[in-house]
C-alpha positions as CSV (number, residue, x, y, z in Angstrom):
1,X,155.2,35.4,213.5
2,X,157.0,35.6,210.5
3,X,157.4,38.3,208.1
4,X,156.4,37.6,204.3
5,X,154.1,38.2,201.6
6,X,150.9,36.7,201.1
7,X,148.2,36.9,197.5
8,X,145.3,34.9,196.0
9,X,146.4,33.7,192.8
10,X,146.5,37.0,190.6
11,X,143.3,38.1,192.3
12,X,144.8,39.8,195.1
13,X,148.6,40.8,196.3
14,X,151.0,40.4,196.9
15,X,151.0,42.3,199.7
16,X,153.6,42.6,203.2
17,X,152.6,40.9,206.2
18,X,153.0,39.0,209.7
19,X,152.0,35.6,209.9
20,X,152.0,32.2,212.0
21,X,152.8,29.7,209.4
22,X,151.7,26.9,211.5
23,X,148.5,28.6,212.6
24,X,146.1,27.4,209.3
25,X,143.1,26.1,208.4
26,X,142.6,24.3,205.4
27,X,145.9,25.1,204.5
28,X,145.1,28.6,204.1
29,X,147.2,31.5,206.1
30,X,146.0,34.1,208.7
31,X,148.0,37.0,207.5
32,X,147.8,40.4,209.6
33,X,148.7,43.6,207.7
34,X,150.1,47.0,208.4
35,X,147.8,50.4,207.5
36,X,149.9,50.8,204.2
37,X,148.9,47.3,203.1
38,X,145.3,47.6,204.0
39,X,145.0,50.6,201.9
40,X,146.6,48.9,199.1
41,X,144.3,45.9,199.8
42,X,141.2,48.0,200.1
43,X,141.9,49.7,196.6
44,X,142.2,45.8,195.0
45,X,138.7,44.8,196.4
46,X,137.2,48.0,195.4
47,X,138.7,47.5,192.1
48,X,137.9,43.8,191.4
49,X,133.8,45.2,192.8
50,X,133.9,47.6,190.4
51,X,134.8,45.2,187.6
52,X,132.9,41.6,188.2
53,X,130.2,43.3,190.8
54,X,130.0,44.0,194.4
55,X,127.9,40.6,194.8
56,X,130.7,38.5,194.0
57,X,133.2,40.1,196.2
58,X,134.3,41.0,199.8
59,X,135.8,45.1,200.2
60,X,137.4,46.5,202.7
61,X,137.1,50.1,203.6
62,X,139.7,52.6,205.5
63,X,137.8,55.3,207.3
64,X,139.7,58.7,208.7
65,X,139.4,60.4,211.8
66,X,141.3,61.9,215.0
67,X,141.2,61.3,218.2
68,X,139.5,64.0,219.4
69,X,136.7,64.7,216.5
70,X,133.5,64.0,217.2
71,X,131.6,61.1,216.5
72,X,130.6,60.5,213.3
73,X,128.6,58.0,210.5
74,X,129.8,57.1,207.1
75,X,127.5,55.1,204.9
76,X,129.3,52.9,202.7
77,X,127.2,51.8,199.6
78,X,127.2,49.0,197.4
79,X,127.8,49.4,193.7
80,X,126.9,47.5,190.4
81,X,125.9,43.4,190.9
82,X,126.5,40.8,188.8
83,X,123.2,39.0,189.4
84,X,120.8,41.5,190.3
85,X,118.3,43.3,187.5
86,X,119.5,46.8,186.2
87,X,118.0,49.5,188.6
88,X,117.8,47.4,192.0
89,X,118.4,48.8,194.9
90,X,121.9,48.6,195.9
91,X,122.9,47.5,200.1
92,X,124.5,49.7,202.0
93,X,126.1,50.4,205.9
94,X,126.3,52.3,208.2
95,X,129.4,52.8,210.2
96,X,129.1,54.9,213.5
97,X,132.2,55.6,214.8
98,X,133.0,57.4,218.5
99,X,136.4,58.5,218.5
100,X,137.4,60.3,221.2
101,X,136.3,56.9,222.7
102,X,138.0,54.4,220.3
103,X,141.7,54.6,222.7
104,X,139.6,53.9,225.6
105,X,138.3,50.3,224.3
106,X,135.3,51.4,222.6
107,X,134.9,49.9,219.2
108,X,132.6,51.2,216.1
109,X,129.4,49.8,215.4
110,X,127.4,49.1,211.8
111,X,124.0,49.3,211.4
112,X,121.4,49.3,208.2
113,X,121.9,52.3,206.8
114,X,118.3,53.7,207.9
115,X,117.1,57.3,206.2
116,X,117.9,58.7,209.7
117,X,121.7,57.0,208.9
118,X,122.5,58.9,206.2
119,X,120.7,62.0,207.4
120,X,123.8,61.8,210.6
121,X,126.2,60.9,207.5
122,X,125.4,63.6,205.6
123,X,125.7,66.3,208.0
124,X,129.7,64.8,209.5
125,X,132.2,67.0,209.5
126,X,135.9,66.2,209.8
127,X,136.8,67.8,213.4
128,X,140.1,67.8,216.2
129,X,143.9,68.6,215.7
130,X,144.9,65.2,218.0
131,X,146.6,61.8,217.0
132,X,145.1,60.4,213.4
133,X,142.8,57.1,213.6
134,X,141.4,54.6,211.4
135,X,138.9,52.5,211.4
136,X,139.0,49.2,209.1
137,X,135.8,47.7,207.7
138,X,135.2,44.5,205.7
139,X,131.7,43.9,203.8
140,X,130.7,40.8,202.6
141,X,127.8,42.3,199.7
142,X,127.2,38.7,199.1
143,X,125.9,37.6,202.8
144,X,124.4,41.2,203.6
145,X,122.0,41.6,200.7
146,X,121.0,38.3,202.5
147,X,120.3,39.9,205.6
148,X,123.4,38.8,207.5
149,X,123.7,40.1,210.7
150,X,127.6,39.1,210.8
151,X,128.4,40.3,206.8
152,X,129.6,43.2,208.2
153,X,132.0,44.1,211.0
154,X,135.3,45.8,212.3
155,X,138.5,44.4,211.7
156,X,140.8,45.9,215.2
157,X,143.8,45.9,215.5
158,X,146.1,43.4,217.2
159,X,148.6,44.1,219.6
160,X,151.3,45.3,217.4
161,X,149.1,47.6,215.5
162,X,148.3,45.4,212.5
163,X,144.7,44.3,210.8
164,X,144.0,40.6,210.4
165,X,142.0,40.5,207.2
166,X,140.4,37.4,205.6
167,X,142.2,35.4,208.0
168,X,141.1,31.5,207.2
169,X,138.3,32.8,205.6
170,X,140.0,33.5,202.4
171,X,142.7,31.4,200.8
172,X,145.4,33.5,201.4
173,X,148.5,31.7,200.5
174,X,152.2,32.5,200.4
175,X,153.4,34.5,197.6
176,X,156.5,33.3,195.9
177,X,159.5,34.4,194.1
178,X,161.3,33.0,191.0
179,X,165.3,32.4,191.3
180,X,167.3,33.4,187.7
181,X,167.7,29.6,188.2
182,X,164.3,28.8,187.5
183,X,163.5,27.9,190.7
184,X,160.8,29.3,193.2
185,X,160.4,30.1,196.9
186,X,158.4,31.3,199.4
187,X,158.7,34.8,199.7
188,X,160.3,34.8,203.3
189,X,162.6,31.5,202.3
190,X,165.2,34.1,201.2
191,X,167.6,32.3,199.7
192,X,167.3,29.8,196.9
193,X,169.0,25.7,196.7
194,X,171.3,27.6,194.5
195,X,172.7,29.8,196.9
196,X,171.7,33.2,195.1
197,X,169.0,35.3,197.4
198,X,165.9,37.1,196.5
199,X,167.2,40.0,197.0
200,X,170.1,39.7,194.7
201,X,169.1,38.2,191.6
202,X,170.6,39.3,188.2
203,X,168.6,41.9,186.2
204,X,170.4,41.8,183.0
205,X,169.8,39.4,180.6
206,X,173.5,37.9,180.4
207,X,173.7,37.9,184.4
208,X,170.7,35.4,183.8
209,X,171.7,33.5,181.1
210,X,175.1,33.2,183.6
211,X,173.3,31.5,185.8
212,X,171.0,29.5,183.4
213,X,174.4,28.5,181.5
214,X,175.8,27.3,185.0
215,X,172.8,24.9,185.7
216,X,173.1,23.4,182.3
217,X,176.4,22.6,182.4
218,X,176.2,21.4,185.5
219,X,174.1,18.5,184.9
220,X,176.6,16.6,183.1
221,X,180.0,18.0,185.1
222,X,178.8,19.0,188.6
223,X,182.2,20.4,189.2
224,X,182.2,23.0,187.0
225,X,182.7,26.2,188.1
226,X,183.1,29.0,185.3
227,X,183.2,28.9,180.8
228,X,184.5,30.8,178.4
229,X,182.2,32.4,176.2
230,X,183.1,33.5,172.6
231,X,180.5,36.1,171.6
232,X,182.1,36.2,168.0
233,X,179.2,35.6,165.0
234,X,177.1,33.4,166.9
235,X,177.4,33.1,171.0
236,X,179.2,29.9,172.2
237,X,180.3,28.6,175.1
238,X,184.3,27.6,173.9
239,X,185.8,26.0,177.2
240,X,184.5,24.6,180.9
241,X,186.3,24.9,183.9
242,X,186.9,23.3,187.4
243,X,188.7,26.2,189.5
244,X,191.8,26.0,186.9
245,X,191.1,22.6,185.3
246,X,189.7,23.1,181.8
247,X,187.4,20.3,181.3
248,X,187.4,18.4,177.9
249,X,184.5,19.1,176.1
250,X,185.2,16.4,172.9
251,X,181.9,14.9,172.3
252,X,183.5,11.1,172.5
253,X,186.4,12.3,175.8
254,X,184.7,14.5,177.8
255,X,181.5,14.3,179.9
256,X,179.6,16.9,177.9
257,X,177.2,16.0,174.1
258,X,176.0,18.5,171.7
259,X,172.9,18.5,173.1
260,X,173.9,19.9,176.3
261,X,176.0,22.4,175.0
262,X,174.0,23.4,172.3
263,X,171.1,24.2,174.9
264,X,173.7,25.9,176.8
265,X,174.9,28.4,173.3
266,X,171.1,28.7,172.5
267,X,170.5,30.5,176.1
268,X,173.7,33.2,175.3
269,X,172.5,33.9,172.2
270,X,169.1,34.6,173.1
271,X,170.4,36.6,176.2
272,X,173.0,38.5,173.6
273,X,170.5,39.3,171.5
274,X,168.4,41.0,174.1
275,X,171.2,42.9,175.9
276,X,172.8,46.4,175.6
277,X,176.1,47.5,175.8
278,X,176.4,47.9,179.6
279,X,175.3,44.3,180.4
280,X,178.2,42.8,180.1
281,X,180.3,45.2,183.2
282,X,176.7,44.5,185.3
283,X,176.7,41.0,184.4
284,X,180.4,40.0,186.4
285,X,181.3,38.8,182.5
286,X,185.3,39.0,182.4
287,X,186.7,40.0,179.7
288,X,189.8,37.7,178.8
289,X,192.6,38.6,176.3
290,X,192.6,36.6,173.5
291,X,194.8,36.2,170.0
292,X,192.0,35.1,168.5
293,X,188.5,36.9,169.7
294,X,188.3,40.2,170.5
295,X,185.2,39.0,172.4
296,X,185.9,36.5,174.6
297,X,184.4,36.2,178.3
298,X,184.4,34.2,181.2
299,X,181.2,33.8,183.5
300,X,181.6,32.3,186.6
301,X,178.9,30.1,188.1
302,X,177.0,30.7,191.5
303,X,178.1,28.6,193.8
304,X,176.3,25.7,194.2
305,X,175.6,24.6,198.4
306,X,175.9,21.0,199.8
307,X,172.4,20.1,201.0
C-alpha cells in the first residue's frame, strides 16, 4: 500500500488515500480512504446530485452514532432526477443500524424505506456517552430506482480503519502534480526528472521563471548552471554560466541563437511584470554589484540529475 492521492478528472478529488498500485482493473485504482476523506468525498457526491440529479450519480453518506446508543434507522432520500417527470416519487433507504453491536462484528443492514421505516426514523434519538462510530453508506439512485437489491450497501472498514469506496467500480485514477518545470507526476512520485520535489516548488513568479529560464537554456548548453539577469528597462538574461565559466552567448561563437534567448527574456519579463517587491529575496535571486546596473541578478539553476 502506498500513500497518494486519487480524483476523477475534475469530477471528484483529489482526495488522500492508501492504495495497491498493482491491484487494478481496467486500469482503474482501488483507493481506501480515512473518515476525513470520506466526509469530504460524501459532500462532492451530494454536491454533483444536487446539481446534474441524483439519477446520474453515486453518494455516499456518513452516519453518527456511539457505541453504546441504541439502535437506530435513518432514511436517506433521494433528491431531484435528471430523467424523471417533475413531481415523481423520489427513492429512498433505510439504514438500520445496531450499535452497541457494530464492535462485536455485526454490521448495518438497508432496507426499502417502508412507512413503518420512517415511522422508527422519525422517533431516533441520539443516545450513550461511549466511543464515537460511523457508519459509511454508498447509494447507487441509478440501479435502486431499478429495483436493485445490491444498489445499496455498507462500505466497512478494513483492517487499518479506512473505507474502500468506488474501488474498480469507478475510475479512480492517480491525481497528479505539476513541477515549476512544466512537468507532471504522480502524486506519490515525489520528486520530479528535474530534481525539485513536490513539496518544494517555487511560489513566486521569478522563482518560477528561474527554473523555466534554466530549462531553456539548457537545451542548447546542457552545462549551464546559473545567468545573469539585467532587470534594467526590459528583463534580459545578459551572461550564462558553467560553475565559473561564462559561456559565450555571440549568436555566430557561442552555442546559443536569438530564438533561444529571446524565449528565455520573454519568460523574465512576464514573471517581472507579475511580481512584487519581496520576490526577488524569496526567489534565491542574488543580487550582484555592478558599475553599470543597479539591477543586476544571478539565478542559479536546479540541478539537473543523471538518469
Amino acid at each position: 500500500m502506498i500513500a497518494t492521492r486519487v480524483c476523477i478528472d475534475d469530477t471528484l478529488g483529489p482526495f488522500d488515500c492508501q492504495l495497491d498500485p498493482s491491484n487494478r482493473w481496467n486500469g482503474w485504482l482501488s483507493p481506501h480512504f480515512t473518515l476525513d476523506a470520506a466526509r469530504e468525498l460524501s459532500a462532492q457526491t451530494l454536491r454533483l446530485a444536487d446539481e446534474y440529479g441524483y439519477d446520474t450519480v453515486d453518494t455516499i453518506h456518513i452516519i453518527e452514532g456511539r457505541e453504546d446508543s441504541q439502535d437506530t434507522v435513518h432514511v436517506i432520500e433521494g433528491g431531484p432526477s435528471r430523467f424523471h417527470e417533475a413531481g415523481a416519487t423520489s427513492p429512498a433507504v433505510a439504514v438500520h443500524v445496531p450499535w452497541r453491536n457494530l464492535n462485536r462484528g455485526a454490521n448495518a443492514s438497508i432496507t426499502d424505506a417502508s412507512p413503518q421505516a420512517r415511522k422508527a426514523a422519525r422517533k431516533r434519538k441520539v443516545t450513550g456517552r461511549a466511543a464515537r462510530r460511523v457508519v459509511v453508506v454508498h447509494v447507487r439512485w441509478q440501479y435502486l430506482d431499478e429495483g436493485s437489491d445490491t444498489a445499496a450497501d455498507v462500505v466497512r472498514p478494513d483492517a487499518e480503519g479506512l473505507y474502500p469506496i468506488g474501488g474498480w467500480e469507478w475510475t479512480w485514477h492517480f491525481a497528479s502534480w505539476w513541477c515549476a518545470c512544466g512537468r507532471n507526476s504522480a502524486w506519490h512520485k515525489t520528486e520530479c526528472w528535474c530534481s525539485l520535489t513536490r513539496d518544494n516548488q517555487p511560489t513566486a513568479p521569478l522563482g518560477t521563471a528561474s527554473v523555466k529560464v534554466g530549462q531553456i537554456l539548457r537545451t542548447l548548453a546542457p552545462e549551464a548552471t546559473s545567468a545573469l539577469v539585467d532587470l534594467t528597462n526590459l528583463a534580459r538574461v545578459c551572461a550564462v554560466f558553467a560553475g565559473e565559466r561564462e559561456i559565450d552567448t555571440a549568436d555566430d561563437t557561442g552555442p546559443f541563437d536569438s530564438e533561444t534567448l529571446g524565449s528565455a527574456d520573454e519568460v523574465l519579463r512576464t514573471a517581472w511584470d507579475e511580481a512584487d517587491a519581496g520576490d526577488l529575496a524569496t526567489s534565491g535571486w542574488e543580487h550582484v554589484r555592478d558599475e553599470q546596473s543597479a539591477a543586476l541578478y544571478r539565478i542559479t539553476f536546479q540541478t539537473t540529475p543523471t538518469r
